[in-house]
C-alpha positions as CSV (number, residue, x, y, z in Angstrom):
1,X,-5.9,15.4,38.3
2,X,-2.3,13.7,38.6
3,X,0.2,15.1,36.0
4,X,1.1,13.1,32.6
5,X,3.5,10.5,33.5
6,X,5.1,10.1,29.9
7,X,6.1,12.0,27.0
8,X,3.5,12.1,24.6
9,X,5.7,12.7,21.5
10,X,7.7,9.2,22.6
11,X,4.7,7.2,23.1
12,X,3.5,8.7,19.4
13,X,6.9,7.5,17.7
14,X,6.4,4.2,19.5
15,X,2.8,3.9,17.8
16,X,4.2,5.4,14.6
17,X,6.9,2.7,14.6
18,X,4.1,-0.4,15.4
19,X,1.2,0.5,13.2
20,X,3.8,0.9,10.7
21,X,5.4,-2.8,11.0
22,X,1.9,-4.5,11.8
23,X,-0.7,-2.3,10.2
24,X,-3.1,-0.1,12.4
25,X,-6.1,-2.8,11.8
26,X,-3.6,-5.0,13.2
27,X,-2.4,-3.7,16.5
28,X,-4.4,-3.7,19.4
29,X,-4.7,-1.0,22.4
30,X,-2.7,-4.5,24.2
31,X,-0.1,-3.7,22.0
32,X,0.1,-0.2,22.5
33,X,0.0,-0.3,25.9
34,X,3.1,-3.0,25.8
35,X,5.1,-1.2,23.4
36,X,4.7,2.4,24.9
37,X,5.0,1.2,28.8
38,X,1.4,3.9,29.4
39,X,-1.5,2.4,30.9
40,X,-4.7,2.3,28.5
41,X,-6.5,4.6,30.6
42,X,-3.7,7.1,30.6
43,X,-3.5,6.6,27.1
44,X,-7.7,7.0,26.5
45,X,-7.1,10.2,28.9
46,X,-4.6,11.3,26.2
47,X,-6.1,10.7,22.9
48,X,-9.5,9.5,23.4
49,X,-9.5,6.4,21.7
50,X,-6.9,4.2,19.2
51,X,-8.2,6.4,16.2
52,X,-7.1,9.4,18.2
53,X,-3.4,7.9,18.8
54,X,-3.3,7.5,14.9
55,X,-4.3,11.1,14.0
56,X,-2.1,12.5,16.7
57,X,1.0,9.9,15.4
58,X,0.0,11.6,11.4
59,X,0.0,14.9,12.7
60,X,3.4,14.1,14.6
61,X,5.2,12.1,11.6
62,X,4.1,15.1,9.2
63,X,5.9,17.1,11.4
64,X,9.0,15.9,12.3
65,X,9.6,13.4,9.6
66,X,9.0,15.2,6.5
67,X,11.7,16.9,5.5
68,X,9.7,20.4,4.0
69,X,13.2,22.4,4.4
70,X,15.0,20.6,1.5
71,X,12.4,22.2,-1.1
72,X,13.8,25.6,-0.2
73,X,18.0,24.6,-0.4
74,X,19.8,26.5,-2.9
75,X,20.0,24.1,-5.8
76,X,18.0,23.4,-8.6
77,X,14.3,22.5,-8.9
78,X,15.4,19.0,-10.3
79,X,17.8,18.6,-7.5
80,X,15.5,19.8,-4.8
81,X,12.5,17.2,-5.8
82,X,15.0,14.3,-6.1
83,X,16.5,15.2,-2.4
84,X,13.0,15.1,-1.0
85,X,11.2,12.1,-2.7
86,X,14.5,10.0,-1.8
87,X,14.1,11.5,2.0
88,X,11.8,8.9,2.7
89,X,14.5,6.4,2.5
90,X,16.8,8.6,4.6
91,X,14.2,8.8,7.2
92,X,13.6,5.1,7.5
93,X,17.4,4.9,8.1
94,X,18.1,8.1,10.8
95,X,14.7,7.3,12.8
96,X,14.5,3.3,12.8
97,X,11.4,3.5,10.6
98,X,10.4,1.3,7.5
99,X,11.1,2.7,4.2
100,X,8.6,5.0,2.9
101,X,6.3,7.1,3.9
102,X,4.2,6.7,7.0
103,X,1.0,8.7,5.9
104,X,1.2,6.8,2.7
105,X,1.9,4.0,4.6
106,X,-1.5,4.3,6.3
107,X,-3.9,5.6,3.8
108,X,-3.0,2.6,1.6
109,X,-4.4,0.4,4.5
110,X,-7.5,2.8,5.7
111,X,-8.3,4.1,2.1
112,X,-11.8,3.0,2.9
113,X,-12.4,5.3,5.7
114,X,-13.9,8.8,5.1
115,X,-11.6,10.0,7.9
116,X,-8.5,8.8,6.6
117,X,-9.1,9.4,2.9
118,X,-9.9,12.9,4.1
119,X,-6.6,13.3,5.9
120,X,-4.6,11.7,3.1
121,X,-6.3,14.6,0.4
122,X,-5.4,17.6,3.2
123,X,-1.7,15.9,3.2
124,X,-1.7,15.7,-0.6
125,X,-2.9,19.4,-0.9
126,X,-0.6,20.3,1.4
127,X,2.2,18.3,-1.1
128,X,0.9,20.4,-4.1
129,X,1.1,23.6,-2.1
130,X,4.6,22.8,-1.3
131,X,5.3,21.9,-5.0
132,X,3.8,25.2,-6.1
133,X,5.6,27.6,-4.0
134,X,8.7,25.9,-5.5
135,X,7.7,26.5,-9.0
136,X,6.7,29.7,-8.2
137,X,10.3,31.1,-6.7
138,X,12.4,28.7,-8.8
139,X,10.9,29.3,-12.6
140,X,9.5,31.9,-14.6
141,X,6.5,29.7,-15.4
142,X,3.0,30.9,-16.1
143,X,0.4,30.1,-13.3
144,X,-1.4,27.4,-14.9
145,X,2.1,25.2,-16.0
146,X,2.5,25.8,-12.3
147,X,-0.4,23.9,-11.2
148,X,0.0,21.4,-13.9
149,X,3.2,20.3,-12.8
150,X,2.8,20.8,-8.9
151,X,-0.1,18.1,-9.9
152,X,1.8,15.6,-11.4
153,X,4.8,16.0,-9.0
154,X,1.9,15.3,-6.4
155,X,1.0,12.3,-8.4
156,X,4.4,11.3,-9.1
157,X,4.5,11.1,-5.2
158,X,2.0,8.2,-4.5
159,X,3.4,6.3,-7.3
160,X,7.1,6.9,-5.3
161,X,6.4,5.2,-2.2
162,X,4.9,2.3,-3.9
163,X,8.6,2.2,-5.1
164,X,10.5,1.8,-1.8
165,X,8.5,-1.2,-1.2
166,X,9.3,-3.0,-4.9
167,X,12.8,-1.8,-5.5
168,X,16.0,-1.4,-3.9
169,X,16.9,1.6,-2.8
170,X,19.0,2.5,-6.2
171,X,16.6,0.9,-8.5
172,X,14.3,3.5,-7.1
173,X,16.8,6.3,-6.8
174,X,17.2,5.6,-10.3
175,X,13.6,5.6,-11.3
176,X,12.8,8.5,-9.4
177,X,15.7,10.7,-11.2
178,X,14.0,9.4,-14.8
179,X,10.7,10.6,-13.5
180,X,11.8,14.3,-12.1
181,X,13.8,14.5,-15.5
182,X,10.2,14.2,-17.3
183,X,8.4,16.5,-15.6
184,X,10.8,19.2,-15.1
185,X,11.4,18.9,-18.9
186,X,8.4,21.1,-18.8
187,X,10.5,24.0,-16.9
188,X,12.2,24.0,-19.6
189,X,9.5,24.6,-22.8
């Protein structure tokens, strides 16, 4: 067997980057091949198919793009949501990506598919967990406030990176500060 001749995380940025700008339905294995310079075979070696290179580009973009560390800064809850939901514009800036979020991104696109609306719920979970734990170490709420709001801050996430699409980037800023003020008037009761 001859060794990998490419980085696998670079070709998965590359695909992040073009099923982004034209939509996964929209790109062919011909333009994955172009933009990422790897052969198809290597790249059906690799990830078995074009549905393989879009899990492994998910998993990858959850990973390295998400910014999880700015929910445990030292600042306050309200401060901490707004840094991470306005992130997503950060990231489109630092990484040459469009605004938003990629996962959104693509389960707006392939909600129809078990697969994807089944990786977009895990990702979601994963959001609420992340919301939770917040909750948990930064207020002195009761367990069930705690999952109420961890739920609508989830909620309040979908409805987000609609946002970056429709507004500028301090329209949304701005809307997104409104929002967090709402909910975490609740930390407050």
């Amino acid at each position: 067997m001859r060794p990998k001749e490419f980085n696998r995380n670079n070709v998965l940025e590359k695909c992040i980057i073009l099923f982004w700008e034209e939509g996964y339905n929209g790109t062919g294995i011909q333009e994955i091949v172009d933009r990422t310079n790897v052969n198809r075979y290597s790249l059906y070696d690799e990830f078995g198919n074009k549905k393989g290179i879009l899990l492994a580009s998910l998993k990858l973009y959850r990973n390295r793009h998400i910014n999880w560390e700015l929910l445990s800064q030292s600042l306050s809850i309200e401060e901490l949501l707004f840094k991470f939901y306005t992130s997503f514009f950060n990231s489109s800036k630092y990484n040459n990506h469009p605004i938003g979020c990629y996962i959104s991104s693509m389960a707006m696109e392939l909600r129809e598919t078990n697969e994807m609306q089944s990786y977009f719920n895990m990702y979601l979970d994963l959001l609420n967990d992340r919301f939770e734990q917040l909750l948990k170490e930064k207020s002195t709420l009761s367990i069930d406030k705690i999952k109420i709001i961890s739920q609508q801050l989830t909620t309040f996430y979908c409805t987000s990176m609609g946002m970056y699409v429709i507004f500028s980037q301090k329209e949304a800023e701005s809307y997104i500060q409104s929002n967090l003020k709402l909910i975490t008037k609740c930390l407050n009761k």
